[in-house]
C-alpha positions in Angstrom: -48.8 -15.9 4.1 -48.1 -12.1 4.0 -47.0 -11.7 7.3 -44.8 -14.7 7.0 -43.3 -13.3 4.0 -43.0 -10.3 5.8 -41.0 -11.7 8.1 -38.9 -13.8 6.3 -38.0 -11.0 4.7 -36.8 -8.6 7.4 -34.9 -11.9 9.2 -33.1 -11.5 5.2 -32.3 -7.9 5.5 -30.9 -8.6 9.2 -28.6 -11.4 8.2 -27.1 -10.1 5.5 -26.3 -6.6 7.2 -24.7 -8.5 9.9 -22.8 -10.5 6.6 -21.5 -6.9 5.4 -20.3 -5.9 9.3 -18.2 -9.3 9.7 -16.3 -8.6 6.0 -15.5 -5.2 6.7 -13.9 -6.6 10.3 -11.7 -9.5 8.6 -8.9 -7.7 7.4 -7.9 -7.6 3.5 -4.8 -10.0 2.5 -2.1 -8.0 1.2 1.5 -8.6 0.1 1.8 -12.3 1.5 4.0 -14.9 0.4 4.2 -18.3 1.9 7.6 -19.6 4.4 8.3 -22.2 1.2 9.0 -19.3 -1.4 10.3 -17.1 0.6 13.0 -19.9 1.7 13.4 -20.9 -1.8 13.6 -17.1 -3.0 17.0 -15.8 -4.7 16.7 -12.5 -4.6 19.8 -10.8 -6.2 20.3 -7.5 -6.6 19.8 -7.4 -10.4 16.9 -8.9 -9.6 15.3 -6.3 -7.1 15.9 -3.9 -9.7 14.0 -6.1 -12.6 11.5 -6.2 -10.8 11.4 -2.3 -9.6 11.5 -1.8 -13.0 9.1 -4.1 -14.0 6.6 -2.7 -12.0 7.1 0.6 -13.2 7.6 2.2 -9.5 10.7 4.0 -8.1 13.1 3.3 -5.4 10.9 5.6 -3.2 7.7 3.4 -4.0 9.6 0.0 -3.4 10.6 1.6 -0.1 6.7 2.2 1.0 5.2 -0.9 -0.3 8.1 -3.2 1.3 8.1 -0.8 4.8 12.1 -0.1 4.2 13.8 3.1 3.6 15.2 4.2 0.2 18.5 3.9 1.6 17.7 0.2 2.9 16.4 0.1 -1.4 19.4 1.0 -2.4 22.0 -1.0 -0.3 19.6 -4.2 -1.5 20.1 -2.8 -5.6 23.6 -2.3 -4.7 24.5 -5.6 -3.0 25.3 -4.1 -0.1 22.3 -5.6 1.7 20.1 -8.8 1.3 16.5 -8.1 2.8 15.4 -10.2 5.0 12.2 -11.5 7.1 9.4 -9.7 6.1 10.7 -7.2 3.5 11.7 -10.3 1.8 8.5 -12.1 1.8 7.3 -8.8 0.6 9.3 -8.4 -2.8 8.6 -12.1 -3.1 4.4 -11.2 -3.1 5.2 -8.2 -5.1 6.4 -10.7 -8.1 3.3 -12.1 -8.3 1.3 -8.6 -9.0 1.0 -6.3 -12.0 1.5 -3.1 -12.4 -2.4 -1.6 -11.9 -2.6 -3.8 -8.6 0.8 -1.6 -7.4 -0.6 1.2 -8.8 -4.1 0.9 -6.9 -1.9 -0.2 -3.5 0.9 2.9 -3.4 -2.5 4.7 -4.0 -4.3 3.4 -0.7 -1.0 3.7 1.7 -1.2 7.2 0.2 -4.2 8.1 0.7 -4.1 6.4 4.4 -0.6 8.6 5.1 -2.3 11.4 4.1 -5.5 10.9 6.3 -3.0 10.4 9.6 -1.8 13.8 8.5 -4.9 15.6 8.1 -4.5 16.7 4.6 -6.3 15.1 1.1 -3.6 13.2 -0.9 -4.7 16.0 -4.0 -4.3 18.7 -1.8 -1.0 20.9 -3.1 1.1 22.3 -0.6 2.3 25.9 -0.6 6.1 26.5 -0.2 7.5 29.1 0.4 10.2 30.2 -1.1 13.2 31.2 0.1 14.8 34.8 -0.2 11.5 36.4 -0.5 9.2 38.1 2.1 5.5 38.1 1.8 4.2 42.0 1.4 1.4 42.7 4.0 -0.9 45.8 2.4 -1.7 48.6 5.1 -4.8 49.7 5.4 
């Protein structure tokens, strides 16, 4: 009965280590909005900015979470530009979130930009500043 037991238990511990592998491999869902809405979807560009607002994030932040440039951010807040394809179905997703679900998302591409770069996302950079020269002591 032991041994049985035994067994049944390490056949557990296998299975459910192989469970953890295969949900670290399916990739998380992120900003996803379905064809329908994003068809249906009026975005104006009083609208954009609403929601910008509303979330409590700057043109900047739009600009990471949608993939677009703060110029591209602009020209859609100005009516300059509509976005389109996938930046649309992105602001379209981003209606449906709050402002802590933003919040912990800017957090992750940062920390994820900052990795490819080789530095911590706290770590503060030294600039240097210009019209001064560094003093080197003499021994």
């Amino acid at each position: 009965m032991r041994l049985r037991l035994s067994s049944l238990s390490k056949n557990f511990s296998v299975l459910d280590r192989l469970a953890k592998e295969q949900m670290q491999k399916v990739p998380e869902k992120g900003l996803e909005a379905s064809p329908e809405e994003v068809k249906a979807s009026r975005l104006t560009p009083e609208r954009i900015r609403r929601l910008r607002n509303k979330l409590g994030i700057s043109q900047r932040e739009l600009g990471i979470l949608t993939g677009a440039t703060i110029g591209a951010v602009l020209s859609w807040e100005k009516g300059k530009f509509k976005p389109r394809g996938e930046k649309k179905a992105v602001l379209v997703a981003l209606r449906k979130l709050r402002k802590r679900k933003v919040r912990k998302m800017l957090a992750e591409k940062a920390g994820a930009r900052a990795k490819v770069k080789g530095k911590s996302p706290e770590a503060k950079t030294r600039r240097k500043i210009p019209g001064k020269r560094m003093i080197q002591r003499r021994n």
